[in-house]
C-alpha positions in Angstrom: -30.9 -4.4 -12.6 -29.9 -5.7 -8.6 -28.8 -2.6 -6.4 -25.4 -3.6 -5.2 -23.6 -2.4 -1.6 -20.7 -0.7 -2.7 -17.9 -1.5 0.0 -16.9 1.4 2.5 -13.6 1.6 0.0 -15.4 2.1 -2.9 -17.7 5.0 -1.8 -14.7 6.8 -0.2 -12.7 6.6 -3.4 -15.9 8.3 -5.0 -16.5 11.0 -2.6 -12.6 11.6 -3.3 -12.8 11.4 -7.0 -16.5 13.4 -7.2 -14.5 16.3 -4.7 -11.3 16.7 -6.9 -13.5 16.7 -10.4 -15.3 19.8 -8.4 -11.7 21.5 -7.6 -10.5 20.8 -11.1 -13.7 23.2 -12.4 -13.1 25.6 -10.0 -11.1 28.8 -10.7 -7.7 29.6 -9.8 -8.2 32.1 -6.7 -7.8 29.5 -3.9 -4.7 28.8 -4.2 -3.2 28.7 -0.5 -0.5 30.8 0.5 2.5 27.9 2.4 4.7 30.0 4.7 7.7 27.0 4.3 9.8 26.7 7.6 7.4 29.1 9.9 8.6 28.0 12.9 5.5 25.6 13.3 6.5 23.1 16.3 3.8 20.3 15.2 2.8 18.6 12.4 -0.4 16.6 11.9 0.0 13.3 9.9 -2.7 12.0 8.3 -1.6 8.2 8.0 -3.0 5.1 5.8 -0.6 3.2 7.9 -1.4 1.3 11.3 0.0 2.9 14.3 1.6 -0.9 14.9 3.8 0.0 11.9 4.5 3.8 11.5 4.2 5.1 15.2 7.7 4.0 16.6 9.4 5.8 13.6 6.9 8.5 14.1 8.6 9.1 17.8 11.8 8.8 16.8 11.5 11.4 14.5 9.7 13.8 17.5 13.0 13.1 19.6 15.7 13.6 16.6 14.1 16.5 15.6 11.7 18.4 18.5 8.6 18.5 15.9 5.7 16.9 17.7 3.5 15.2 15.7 0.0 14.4 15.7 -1.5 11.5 13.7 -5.0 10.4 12.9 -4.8 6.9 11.2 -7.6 5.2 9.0 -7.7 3.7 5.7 -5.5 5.2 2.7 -8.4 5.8 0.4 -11.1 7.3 2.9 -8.2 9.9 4.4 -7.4 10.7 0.7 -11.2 11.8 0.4 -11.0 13.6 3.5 -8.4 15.7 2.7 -9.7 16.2 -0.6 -13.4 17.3 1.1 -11.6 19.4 3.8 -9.2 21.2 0.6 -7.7 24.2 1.7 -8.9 24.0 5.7 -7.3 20.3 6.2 -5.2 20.3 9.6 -3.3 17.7 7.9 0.8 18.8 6.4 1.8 15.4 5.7 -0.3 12.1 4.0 1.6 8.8 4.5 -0.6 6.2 2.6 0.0 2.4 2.3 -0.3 2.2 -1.3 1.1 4.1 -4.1 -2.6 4.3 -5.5 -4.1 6.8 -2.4 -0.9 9.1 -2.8 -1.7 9.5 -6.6 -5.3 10.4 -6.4 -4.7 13.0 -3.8 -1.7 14.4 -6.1 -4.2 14.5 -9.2 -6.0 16.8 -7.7 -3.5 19.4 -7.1 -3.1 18.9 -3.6 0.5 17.9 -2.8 3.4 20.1 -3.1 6.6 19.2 -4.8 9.0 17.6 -2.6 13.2 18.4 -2.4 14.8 16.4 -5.4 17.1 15.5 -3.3 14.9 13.5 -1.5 13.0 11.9 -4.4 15.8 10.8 -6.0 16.8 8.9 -3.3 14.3 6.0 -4.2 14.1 4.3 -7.8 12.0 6.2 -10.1 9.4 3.3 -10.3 8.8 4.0 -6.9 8.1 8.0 -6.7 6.0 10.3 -8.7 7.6 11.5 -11.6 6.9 15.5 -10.5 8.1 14.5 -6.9 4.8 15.2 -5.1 4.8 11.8 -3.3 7.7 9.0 -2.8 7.8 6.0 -1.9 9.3 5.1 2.1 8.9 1.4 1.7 8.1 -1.7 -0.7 6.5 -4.2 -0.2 6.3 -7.7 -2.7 3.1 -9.5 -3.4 3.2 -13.2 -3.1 2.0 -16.3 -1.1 2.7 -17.5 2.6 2.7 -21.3 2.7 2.9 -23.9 5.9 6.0 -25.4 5.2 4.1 -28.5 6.8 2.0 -29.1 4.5 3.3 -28.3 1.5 7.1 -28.3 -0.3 8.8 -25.0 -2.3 8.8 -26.3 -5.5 4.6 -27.3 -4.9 3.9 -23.8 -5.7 3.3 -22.8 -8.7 5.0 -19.8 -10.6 1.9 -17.5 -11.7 -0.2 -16.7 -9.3 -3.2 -17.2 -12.1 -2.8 -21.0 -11.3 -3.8 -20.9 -7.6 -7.6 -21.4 -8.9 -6.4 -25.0 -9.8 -8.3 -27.9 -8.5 -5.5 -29.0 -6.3 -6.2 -25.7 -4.2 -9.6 -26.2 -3.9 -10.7 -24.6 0.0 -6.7 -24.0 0.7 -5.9 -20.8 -0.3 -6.9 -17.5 2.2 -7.3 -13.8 0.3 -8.4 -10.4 2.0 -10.7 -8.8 -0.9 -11.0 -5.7 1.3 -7.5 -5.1 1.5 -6.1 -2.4 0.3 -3.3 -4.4 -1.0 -5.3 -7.4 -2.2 -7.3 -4.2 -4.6 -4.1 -3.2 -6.0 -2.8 -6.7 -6.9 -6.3 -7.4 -8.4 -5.7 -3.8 -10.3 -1.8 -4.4 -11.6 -3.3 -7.8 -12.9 -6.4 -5.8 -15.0 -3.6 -3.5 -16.1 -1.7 -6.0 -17.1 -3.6 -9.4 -18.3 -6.9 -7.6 -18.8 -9.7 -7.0 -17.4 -11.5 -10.8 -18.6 -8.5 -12.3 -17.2 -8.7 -11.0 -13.6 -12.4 -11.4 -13.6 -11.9 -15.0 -14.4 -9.2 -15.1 -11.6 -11.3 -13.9 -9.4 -14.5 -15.9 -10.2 -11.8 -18.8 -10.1 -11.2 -18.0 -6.8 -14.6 -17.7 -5.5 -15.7 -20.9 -7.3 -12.8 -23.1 -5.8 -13.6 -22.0 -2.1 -10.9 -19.5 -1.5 -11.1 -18.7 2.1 -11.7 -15.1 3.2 -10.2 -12.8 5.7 -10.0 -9.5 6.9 -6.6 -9.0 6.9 -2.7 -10.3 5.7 -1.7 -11.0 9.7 -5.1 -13.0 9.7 -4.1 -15.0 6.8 -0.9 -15.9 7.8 -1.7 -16.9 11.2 -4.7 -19.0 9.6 -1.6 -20.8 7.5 1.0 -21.4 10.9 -2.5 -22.7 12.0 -3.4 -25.4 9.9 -6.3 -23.8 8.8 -5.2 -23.2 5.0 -2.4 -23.8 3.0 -1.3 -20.9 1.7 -2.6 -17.1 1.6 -2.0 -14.3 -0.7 0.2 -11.9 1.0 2.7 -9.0 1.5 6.0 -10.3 1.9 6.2 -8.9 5.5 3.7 -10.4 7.3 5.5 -14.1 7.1 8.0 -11.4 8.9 5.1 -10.2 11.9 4.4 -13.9 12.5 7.6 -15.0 13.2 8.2 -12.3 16.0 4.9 -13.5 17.5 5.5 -17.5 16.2 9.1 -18.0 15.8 8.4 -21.3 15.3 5.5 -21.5 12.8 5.8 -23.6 9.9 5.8 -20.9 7.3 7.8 -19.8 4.7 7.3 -17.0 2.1 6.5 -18.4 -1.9 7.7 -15.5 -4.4 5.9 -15.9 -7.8 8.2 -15.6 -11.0 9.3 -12.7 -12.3 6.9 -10.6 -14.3 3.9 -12.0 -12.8 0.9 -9.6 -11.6 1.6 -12.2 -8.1 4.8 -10.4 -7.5 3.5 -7.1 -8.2 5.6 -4.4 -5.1 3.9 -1.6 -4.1 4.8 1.2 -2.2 3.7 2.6 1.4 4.7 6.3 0.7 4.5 10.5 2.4 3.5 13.6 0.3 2.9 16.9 2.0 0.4 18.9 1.8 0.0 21.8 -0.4 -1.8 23.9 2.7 0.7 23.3 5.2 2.4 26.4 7.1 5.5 24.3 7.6 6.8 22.7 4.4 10.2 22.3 5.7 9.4 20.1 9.0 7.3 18.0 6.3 9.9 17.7 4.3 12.1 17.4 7.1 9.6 13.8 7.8 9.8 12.8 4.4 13.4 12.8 4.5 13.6 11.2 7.6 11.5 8.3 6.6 14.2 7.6 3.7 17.8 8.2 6.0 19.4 5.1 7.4 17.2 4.9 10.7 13.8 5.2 9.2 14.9 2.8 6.4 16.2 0.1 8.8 13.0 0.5 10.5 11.0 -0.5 8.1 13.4 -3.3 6.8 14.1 -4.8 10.3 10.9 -4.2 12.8 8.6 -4.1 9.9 10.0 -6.7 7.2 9.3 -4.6 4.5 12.0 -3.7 1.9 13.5 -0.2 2.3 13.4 1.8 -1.0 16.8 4.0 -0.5 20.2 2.8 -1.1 22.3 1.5 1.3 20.1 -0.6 3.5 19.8 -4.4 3.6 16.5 -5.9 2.3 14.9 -7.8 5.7 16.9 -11.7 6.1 13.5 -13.2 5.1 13.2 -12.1 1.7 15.0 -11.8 -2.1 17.0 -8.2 -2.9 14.5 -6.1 -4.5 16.6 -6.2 -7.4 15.2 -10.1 -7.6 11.8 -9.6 -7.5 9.9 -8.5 -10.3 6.6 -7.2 -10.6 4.4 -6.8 -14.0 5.4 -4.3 -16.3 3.1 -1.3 -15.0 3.4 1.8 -13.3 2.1 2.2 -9.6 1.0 5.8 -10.6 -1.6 4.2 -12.6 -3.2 2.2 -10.0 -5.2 5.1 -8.6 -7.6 5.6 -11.3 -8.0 2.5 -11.6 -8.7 1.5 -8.3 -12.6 2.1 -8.6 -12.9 0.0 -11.4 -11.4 -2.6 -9.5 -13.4 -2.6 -6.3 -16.6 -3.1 -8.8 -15.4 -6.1 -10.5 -14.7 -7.2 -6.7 -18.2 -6.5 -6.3 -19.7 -8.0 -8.7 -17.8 -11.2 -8.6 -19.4 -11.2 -4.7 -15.6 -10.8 -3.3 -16.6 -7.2 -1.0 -18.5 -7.0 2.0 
């Protein structure tokens, strides 16, 4: 049987998974004592988001509310290990992850506390954990970024399952080793099955789909020229245009129900360990109150997931786009699964 090179993803998602199956057998005497509301004047962040897209709100929360804050950033699923590793001794009070699926494992493995139902509730219930140890601050809809040059709306197909077609042979651009791209892939598994998104996927690879790093890549590769469309967040036609204001590209949202329209959560949990539950709660809160939520919706394109704020002027209500019928919580444990099939379809570096 070939050896295969797990990608850096994959091995942290293990190391997080192998370290909370360890917890779960241990007894129950480590349980940390949280002095809530201290008098702690700092909090450290451990963030899954890029400093491009969380910092600002980051500093406006130092100035509204005198906490300083200290962030290290990195990838969702490797800081979710590393909190799980570090247990009880992690500097960290406060995870903010880019997908729902991070948050979840962490919270399996007992190390989140519950957050103020007040807060929680503030946000649909698709989007939060239903015992309130992580929420969602932000959504985010799956779905294709097109050059308007090359190609007219109604070209597009509604199922995101026919982009293997023919007609997109060496056109369409994916990021396999995106977090985002991984839980797409895992929504459709949960949804279609696991032969259909293997087939998808070996579609994909078989018609010359184009690969990138990154979303922002993929949508400056389609203002380029370079491909015709790209599989996408909905916010990154909304980076290109403050860059491009010009570039011929336009959003494609697939129909409703489709695992190609699937809308994932970035989204904050604090830490079970912290010595100052209340200024993480306090950030948490923050995140979801008018200014954080018009953040996101208006520098960031994203949609905001609390009441009361317009969705950003590129994109449908929220309320309009529908994703498959699955539950983010789920996409945690099934995120390893995934990032094998990605494997051994040869779509992982």
């Amino acid at each position: 049987m070939r050896p295969s090179r797990l990608p850096r993803r994959l091995l942290a998602l293990q190391a997080l998974f192998l370290v909370l199956s360890v917890s779960a057998c241990g007894g129950g005497d480590a349980t940390p004592t949280t002095t809530a509301g201290a008098g702690s004047s700092s909090l450290t962040v451990y963030s899954g988001r890029s400093e491009e897209y969380l910092g600002p709100v980051l500093d406006d929360f130092e100035k509204a509310r005198g906490v300083e804050v200290e962030v290290r950033y990195g990838d969702s699923a490797e800081l979710a290990a590393t909190i799980a590793e570090e247990g009880e001794n992690t500097p960290a009070d406060v995870f903010i992850a880019q997908d729902a699926g991070s948050l979840g494992a962490v919270a399996a493995g007992g190390l989140l506390r519950p957050l103020p139902a007040a807060t929680v509730e503030l946000v649909d219930e698709r989007f939060r954990a239903a015992d309130r140890t992580w929420v969602g601050t932000s959504g985010r809809a799956r779905g294709a970024v097109y050059n308007t040059t090359a190609l007219r709306p109604d070209y597009l197909p509604d199922s995101v399952l026919d982009m293997t077609a023919p007609r997109w042979r060496g056109k369409v651009g994916i990021a396999p080793n995106n977090a985002s791209f991984q839980a797409f892939v895992t929504a459709l598994r949960l949804d279609r099955g696991d032969a259909t998104a293997r087939a998808f996927l070996q579609g994909l690879k078989d018609n010359g789909a184009r690969l990138y790093e990154s979303n922002s890549q993929i949508a400056e590769a389609v203002a380029a020229g370079e491909i015709e469309v790209g599989l996408v967040n909905n916010y990154y036609l909304h980076q290109l245009h403050k860059d491009q204001p010009d570039a011929p590209a336009a959003n494609h949202f697939f129909a409703a129900g489709d695992p190609g329209a699937l809308i994932n959560a970035a989204g904050v949990g604090v830490l079970e360990t912290t010595d100052d539950a209340a200024s993480g709660e306090a950030l948490a809160a923050f995140l979801l109150a008018e200014q954080g939520q018009a953040y996101f919706a208006q520098e960031v394109g994203e949609y905001p997931l609390a009441a009361g704020t317009s969705p950003p002027s590129d994109s449908p209500p929220l309320a309009d786009v529908q994703g498959p019928p699955i539950t983010l919580a789920d996409l945690g444990p099934e995120l390893e699964a995934t990032l094998r099939m990605l494997g051994d379809v040869g779509l992982t570096s």
